[in-house]
LUMLO-839326 format. One record per residue (C-alpha): x, z, y; residue number from 1. Coordinates in nm, 2 decimals, always signed. Each point is the difference from the previous one (the first is absolute). Layout:
N
{node {X; Z; Y}; NUM}
...
END
This chain:
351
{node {+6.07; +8.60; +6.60}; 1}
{node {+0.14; -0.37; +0.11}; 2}
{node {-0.26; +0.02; +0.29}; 3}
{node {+0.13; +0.30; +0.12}; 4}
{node {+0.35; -0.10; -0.01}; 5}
{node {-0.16; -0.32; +0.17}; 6}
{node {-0.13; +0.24; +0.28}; 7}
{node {+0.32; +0.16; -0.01}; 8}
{node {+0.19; -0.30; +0.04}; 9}
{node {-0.20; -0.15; +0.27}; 10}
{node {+0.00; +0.35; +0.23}; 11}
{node {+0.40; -0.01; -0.03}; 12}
{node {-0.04; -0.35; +0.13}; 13}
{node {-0.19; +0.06; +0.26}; 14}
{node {+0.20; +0.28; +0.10}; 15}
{node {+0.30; -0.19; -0.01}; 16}
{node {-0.11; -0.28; +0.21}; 17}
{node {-0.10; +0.23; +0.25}; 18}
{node {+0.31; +0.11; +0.06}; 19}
{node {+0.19; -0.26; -0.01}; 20}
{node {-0.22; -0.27; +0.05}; 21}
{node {+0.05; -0.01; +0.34}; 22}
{node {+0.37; -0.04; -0.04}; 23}
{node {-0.03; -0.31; -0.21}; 24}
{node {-0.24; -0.19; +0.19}; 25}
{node {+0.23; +0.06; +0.34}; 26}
{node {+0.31; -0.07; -0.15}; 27}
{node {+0.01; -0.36; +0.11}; 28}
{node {+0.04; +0.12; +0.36}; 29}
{node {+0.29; +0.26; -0.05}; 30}
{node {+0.29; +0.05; +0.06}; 31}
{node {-0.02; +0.04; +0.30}; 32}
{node {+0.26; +0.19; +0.29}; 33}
{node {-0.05; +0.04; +0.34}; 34}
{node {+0.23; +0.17; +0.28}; 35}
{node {+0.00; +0.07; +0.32}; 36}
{node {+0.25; -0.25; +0.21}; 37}
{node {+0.17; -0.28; -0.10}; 38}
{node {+0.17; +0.19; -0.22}; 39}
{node {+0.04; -0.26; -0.24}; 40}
{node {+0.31; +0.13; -0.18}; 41}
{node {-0.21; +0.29; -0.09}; 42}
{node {-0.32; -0.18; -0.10}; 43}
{node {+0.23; -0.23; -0.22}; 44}
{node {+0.14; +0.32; -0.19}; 45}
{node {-0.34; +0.13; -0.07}; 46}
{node {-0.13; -0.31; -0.12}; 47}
{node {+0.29; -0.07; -0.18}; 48}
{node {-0.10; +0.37; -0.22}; 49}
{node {-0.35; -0.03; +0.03}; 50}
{node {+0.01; -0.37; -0.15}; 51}
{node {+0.22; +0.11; -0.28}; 52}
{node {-0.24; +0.26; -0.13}; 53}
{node {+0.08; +0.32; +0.23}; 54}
{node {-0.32; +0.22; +0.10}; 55}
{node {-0.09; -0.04; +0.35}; 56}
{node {+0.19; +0.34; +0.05}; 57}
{node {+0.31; -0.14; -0.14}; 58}
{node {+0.00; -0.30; +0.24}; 59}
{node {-0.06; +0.17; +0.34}; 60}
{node {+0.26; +0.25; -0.09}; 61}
{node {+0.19; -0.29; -0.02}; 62}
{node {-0.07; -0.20; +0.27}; 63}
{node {-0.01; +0.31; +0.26}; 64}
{node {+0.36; +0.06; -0.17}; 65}
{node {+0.12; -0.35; +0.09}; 66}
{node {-0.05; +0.04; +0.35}; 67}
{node {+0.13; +0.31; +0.04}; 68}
{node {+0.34; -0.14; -0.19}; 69}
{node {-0.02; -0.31; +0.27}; 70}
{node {-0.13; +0.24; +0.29}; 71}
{node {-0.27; -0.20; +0.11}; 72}
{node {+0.01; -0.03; +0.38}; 73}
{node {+0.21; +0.28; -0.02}; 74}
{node {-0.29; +0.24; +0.05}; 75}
{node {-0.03; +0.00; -0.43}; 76}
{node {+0.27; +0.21; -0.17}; 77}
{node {+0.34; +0.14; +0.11}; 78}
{node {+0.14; -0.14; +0.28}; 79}
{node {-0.26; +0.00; +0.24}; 80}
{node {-0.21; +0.17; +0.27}; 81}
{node {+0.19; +0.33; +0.07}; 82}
{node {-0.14; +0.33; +0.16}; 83}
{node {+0.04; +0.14; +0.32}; 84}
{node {+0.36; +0.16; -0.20}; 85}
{node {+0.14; -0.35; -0.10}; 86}
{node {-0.12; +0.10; -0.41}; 87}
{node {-0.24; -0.29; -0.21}; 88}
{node {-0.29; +0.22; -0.23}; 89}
{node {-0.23; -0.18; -0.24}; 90}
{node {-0.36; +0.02; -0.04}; 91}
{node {-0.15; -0.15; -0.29}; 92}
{node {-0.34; -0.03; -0.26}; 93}
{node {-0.14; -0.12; -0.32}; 94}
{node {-0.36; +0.04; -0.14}; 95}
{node {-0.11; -0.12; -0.29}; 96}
{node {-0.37; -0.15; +0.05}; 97}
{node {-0.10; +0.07; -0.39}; 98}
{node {+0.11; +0.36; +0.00}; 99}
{node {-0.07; +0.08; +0.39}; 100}
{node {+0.35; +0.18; -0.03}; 101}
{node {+0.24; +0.00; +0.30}; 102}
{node {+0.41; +0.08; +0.05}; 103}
{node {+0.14; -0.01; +0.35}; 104}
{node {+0.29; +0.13; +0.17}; 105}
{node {+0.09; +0.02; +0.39}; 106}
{node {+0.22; +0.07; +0.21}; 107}
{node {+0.22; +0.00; -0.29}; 108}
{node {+0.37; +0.02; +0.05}; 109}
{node {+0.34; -0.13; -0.16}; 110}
{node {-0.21; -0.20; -0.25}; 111}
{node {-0.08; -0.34; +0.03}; 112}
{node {-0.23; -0.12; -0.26}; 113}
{node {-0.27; +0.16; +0.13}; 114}
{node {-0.28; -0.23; -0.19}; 115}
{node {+0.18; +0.12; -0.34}; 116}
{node {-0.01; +0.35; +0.16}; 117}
{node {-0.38; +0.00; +0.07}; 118}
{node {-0.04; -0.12; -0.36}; 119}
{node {+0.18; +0.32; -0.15}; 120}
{node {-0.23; +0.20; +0.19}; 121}
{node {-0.29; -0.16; -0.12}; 122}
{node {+0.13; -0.06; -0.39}; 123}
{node {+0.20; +0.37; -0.04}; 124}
{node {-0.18; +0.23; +0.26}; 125}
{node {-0.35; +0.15; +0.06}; 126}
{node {-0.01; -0.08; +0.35}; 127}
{node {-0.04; -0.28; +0.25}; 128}
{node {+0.25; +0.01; +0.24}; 129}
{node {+0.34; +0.18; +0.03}; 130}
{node {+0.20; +0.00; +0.35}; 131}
{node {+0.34; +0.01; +0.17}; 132}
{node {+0.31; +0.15; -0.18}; 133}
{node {-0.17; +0.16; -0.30}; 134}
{node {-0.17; -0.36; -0.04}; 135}
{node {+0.37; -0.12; -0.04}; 136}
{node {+0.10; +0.27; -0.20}; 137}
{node {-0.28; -0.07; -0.24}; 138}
{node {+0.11; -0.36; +0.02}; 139}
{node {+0.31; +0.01; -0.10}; 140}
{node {-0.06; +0.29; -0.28}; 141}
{node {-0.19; -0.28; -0.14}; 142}
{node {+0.25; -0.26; -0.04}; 143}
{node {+0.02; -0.19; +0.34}; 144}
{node {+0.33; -0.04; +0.18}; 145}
{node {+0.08; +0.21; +0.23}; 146}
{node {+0.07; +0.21; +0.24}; 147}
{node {+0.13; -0.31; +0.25}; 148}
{node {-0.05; -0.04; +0.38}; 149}
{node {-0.27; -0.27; +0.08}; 150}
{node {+0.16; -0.07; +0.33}; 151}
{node {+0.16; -0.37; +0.05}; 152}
{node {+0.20; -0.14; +0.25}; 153}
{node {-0.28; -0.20; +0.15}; 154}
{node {-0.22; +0.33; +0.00}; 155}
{node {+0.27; +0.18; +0.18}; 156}
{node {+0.04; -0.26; +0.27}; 157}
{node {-0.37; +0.00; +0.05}; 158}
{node {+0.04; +0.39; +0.07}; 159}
{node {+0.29; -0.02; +0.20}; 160}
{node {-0.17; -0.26; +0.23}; 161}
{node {-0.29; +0.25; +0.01}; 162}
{node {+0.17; +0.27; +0.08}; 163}
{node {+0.19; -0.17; +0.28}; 164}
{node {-0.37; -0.13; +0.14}; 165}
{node {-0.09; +0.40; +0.07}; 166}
{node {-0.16; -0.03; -0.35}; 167}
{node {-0.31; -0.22; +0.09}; 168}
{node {-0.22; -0.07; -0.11}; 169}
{node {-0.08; +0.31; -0.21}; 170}
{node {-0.30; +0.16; -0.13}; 171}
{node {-0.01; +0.34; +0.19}; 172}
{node {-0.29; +0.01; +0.30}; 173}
{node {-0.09; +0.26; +0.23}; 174}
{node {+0.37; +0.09; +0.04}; 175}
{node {+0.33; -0.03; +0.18}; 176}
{node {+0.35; -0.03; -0.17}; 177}
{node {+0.21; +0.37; +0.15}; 178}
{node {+0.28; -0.21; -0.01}; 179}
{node {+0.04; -0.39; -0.06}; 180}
{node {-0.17; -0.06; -0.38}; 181}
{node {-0.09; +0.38; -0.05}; 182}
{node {-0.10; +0.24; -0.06}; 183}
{node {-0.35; -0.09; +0.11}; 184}
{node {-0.22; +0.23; +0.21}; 185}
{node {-0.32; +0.05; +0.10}; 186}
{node {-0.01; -0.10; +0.40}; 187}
{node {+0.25; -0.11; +0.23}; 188}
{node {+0.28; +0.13; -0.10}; 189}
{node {+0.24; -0.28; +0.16}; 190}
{node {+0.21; -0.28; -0.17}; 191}
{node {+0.40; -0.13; +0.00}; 192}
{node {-0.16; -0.35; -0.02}; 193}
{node {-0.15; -0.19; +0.29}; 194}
{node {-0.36; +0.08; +0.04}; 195}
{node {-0.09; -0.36; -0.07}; 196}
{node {+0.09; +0.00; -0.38}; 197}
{node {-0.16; +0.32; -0.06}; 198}
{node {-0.32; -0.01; +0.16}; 199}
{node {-0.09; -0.16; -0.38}; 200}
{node {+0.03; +0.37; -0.13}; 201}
{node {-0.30; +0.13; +0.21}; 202}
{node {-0.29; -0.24; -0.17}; 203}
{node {+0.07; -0.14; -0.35}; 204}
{node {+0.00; -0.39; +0.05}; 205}
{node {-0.10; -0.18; -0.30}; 206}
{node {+0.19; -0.36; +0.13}; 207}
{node {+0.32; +0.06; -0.18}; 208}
{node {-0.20; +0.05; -0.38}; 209}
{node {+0.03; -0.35; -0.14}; 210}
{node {+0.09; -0.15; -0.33}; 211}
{node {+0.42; +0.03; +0.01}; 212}
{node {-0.04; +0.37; +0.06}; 213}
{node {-0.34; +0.14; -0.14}; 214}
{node {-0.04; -0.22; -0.33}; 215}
{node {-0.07; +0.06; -0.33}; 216}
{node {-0.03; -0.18; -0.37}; 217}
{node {-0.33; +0.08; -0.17}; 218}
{node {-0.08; -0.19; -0.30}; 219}
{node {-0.26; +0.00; -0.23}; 220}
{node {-0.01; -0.16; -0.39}; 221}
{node {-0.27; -0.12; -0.22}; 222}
{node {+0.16; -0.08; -0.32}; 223}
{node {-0.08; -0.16; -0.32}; 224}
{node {-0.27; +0.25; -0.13}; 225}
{node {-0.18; -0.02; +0.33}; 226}
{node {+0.19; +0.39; +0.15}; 227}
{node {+0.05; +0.07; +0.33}; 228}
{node {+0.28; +0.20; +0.10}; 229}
{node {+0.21; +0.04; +0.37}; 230}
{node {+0.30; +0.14; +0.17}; 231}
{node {+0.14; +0.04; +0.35}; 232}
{node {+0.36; +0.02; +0.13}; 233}
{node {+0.14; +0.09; +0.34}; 234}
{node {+0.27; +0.16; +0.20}; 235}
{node {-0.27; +0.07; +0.26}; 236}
{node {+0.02; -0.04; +0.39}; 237}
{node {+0.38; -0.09; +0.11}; 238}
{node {+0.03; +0.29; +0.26}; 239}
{node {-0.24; +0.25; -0.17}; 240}
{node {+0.00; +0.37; +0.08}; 241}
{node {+0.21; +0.16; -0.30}; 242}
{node {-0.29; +0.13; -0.25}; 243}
{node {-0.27; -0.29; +0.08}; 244}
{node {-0.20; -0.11; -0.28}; 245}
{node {-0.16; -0.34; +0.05}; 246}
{node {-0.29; -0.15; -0.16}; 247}
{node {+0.22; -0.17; -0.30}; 248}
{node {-0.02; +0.32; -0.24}; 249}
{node {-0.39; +0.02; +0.06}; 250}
{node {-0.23; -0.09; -0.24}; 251}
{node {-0.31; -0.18; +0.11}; 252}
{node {+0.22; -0.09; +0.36}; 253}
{node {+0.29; -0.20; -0.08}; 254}
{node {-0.12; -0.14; -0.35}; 255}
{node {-0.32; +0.11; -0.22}; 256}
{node {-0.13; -0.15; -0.35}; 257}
{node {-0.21; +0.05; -0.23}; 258}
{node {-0.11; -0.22; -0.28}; 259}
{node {-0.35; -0.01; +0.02}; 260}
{node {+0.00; -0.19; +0.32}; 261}
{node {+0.33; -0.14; +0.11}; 262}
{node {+0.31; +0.10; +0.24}; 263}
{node {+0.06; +0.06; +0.38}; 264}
{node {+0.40; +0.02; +0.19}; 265}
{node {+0.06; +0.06; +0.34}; 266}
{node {+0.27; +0.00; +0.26}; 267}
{node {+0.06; +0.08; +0.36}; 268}
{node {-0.06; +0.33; +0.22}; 269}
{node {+0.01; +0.25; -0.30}; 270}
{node {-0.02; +0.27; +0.21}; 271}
{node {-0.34; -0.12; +0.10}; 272}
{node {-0.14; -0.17; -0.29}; 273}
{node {+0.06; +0.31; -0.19}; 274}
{node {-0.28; +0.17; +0.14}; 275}
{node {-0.25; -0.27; -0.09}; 276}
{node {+0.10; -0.05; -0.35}; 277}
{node {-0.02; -0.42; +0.04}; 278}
{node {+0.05; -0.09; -0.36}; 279}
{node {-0.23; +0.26; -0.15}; 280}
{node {-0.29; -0.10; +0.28}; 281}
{node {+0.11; -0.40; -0.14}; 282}
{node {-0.03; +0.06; -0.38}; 283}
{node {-0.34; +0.24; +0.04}; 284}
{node {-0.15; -0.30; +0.19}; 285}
{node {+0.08; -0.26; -0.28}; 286}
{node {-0.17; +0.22; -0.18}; 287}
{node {-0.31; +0.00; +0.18}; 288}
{node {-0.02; -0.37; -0.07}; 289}
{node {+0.22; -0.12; +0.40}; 290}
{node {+0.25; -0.30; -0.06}; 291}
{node {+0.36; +0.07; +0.02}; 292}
{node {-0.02; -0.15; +0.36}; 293}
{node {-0.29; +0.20; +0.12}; 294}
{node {+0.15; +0.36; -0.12}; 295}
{node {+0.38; -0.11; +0.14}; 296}
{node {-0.16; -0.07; +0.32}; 297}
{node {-0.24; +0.31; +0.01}; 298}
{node {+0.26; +0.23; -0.05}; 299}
{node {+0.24; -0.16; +0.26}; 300}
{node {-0.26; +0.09; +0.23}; 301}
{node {-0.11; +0.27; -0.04}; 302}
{node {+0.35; +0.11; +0.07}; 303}
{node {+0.02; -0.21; +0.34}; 304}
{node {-0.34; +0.15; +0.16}; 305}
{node {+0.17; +0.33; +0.02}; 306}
{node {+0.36; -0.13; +0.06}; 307}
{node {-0.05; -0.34; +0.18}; 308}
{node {+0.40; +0.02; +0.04}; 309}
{node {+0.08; +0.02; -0.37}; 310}
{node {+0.23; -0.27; -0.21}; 311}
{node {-0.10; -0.02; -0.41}; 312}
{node {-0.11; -0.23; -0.25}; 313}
{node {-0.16; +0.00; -0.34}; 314}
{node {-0.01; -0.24; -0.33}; 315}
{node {-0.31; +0.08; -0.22}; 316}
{node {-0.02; -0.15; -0.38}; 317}
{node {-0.33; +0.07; -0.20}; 318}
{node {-0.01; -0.07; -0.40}; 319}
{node {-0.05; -0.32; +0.06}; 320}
{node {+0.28; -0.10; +0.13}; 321}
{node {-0.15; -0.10; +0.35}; 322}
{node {+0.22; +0.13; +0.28}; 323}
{node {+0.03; +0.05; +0.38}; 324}
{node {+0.20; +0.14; +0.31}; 325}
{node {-0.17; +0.17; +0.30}; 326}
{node {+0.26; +0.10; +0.27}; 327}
{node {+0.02; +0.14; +0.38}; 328}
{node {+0.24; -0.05; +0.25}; 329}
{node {+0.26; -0.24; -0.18}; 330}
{node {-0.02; -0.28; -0.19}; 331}
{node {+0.02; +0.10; -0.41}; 332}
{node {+0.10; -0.20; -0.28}; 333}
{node {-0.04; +0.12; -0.37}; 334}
{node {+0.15; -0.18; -0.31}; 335}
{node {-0.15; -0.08; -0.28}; 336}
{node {+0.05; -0.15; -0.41}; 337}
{node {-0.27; -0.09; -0.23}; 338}
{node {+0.05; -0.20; -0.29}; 339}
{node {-0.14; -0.35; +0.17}; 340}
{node {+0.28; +0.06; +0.27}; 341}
{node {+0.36; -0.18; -0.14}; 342}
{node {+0.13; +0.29; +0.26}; 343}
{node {-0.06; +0.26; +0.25}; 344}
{node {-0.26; -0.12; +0.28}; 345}
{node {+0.01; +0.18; +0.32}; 346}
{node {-0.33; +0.08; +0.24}; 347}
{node {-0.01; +0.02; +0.34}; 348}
{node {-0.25; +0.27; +0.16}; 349}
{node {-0.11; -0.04; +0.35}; 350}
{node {-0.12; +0.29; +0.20}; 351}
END
């Protein structure tokens, strides 16, 4: 009978350490936070949770949360980046790399915690992503402030100006404005405006996508216990065609995780990163054994030998803790806190 307990004793063991063996032999590398950006306000707030004992989901909500209060760049949170109607939306994510879950919002309106909104989703819902007013409504049924216009001062200036350029640049192509900013049509149908600033309408230009107006926060956290967890905010592309969706909501685009193998976040061109998935295509090639630097890069290009033209970046993080940037068309800087840093250190990226 006392070998058998023995036995017994030594399976649970073995069991144990299995599953959290792991955890305890990395734990002299985490915490660890990384954004997108020198968004060092942000990176400061996760690590401020994170060091005190907060699960890696915890501290990116956190962090995200912080830029969105300070509007990073104005292109995170209220404020920024209207649409082609003068109105700022929020698109935002979280996913959990233990459980594989996901909560997003986009487009979202008259809210604007959007990271807290995507974690509702993902804590009191079934589903992945909710959009647009009922993503609001849901929002605020929930407990978040709201309803309250996102719009600032700065933001309506910025439209205003727009407007009074003949609304370029925009994101329509193939088309011509009926009458000064719209409605657009297909053809030639004649233009208010000089011919010289509309001629931008016929064939999307990808010049005027750069960090101040096509920028995101994506940061990923390894905390304590060795989990992964990220999150995404952004009030999209300042000058967006009411009802876009950028890549910022998107798992496996703008951020991925899981904790097996370690953590991807992207910014840039969402409207063509999206359709390569970037993070997800970062994080499967960790784990088929590439460094960090090796899958940031691949995925940059695979995305630049079909769009040559395109603007992006990427930060990848595997368990380890080793990290990297890969970017195209801009010079990208990523922040990061580990605890051998006294502070936030910032890399710089180039193409």
């Amino acid at each position: 009978m006392a070998a058998e307990n023995h036995h017994l004793l030594l399976l649970a063991f073995l069991l144990f350490f299995q599953a959290y063996g792991h955890e305890t032999e990395n734990s002299g590398h985490y915490p660890i936070v990384i954004s997108t950006w020198p968004f060092v306000e942000a990176v400061r707030a996760a690590w401020a949770a994170v060091d005190g004992g907060s699960s890696a989901v915890d501290a990116v909500v956190e962090g995200c949360s912080a830029c969105e209060e300070l509007r990073c760049d104005g292109t995170v949170g209220p404020g920024g980046s209207p649409d082609e109607n003068g109105e700022t939306t929020i698109d935002a994510l979280v996913m959990d790399g233990v459980t594989m879950e996901v909560g997003a919002v986009a487009a979202m309106r008259y809210v604007k915690d959007g990271i807290r909104a995507a974690r509702l989703v993902m804590e009191h819902t079934g589903h992945t992503l909710l959009v647009g007013e009922r993503a609001s409504a849901f929002a605020i049924s929930m407990g978040l402030p709201g309803p309250a216009n996102l719009s600032s001062s700065e933001s309506m200036e910025k439209w205003t100006n727009w407007k009074n350029n003949c609304c370029q640049p925009n994101f329509w192509k193939n088309v011509i404005p009926a009458d000064g900013c719209g409605p657009y049509q297909p053809g030639d149908r004649g233009n208010t405006c000089s011919k010289d600033n509309w001629v931008g309408v016929i064939e999307l230009k990808s010049t005027h996508v750069e960090r101040h107006n096509h920028d995101t926060i994506s940061m990923a956290v390894i905390d304590k216990v060795g989990h992964i967890a990220v999150g995404t905010s952004t009030n999209g592309a300042t000058f967006k065609i009411p009802g876009r969706v950028g890549d910022g909501p998107i798992a496996g685009s703008s951020s991925y995780a899981d904790n097996e193998v370690g953590a991807c976040g992207a910014t840039g061109d969402g409207d063509i990163m999206m359709r390569f998935l970037p993070c997800y295509q970062v994080v499967e090639s960790m784990r088929l054994g590439m460094e960090p630097k090796l899958a940031a890069k691949d995925a940059i290009s695979r995305i630049a030998r079909k769009y040559p033209n395109f603007v992006g970046a990427v930060f990848a993080i595997n368990r380890r803790g080793e990290h990297a940037g890969a970017c195209h068309g801009w010079t990208f800087q990523y922040s990061v806190r580990t605890p051998g840093m006294d502070d936030v250190e910032i890399f710089t990226v180039i193409p």
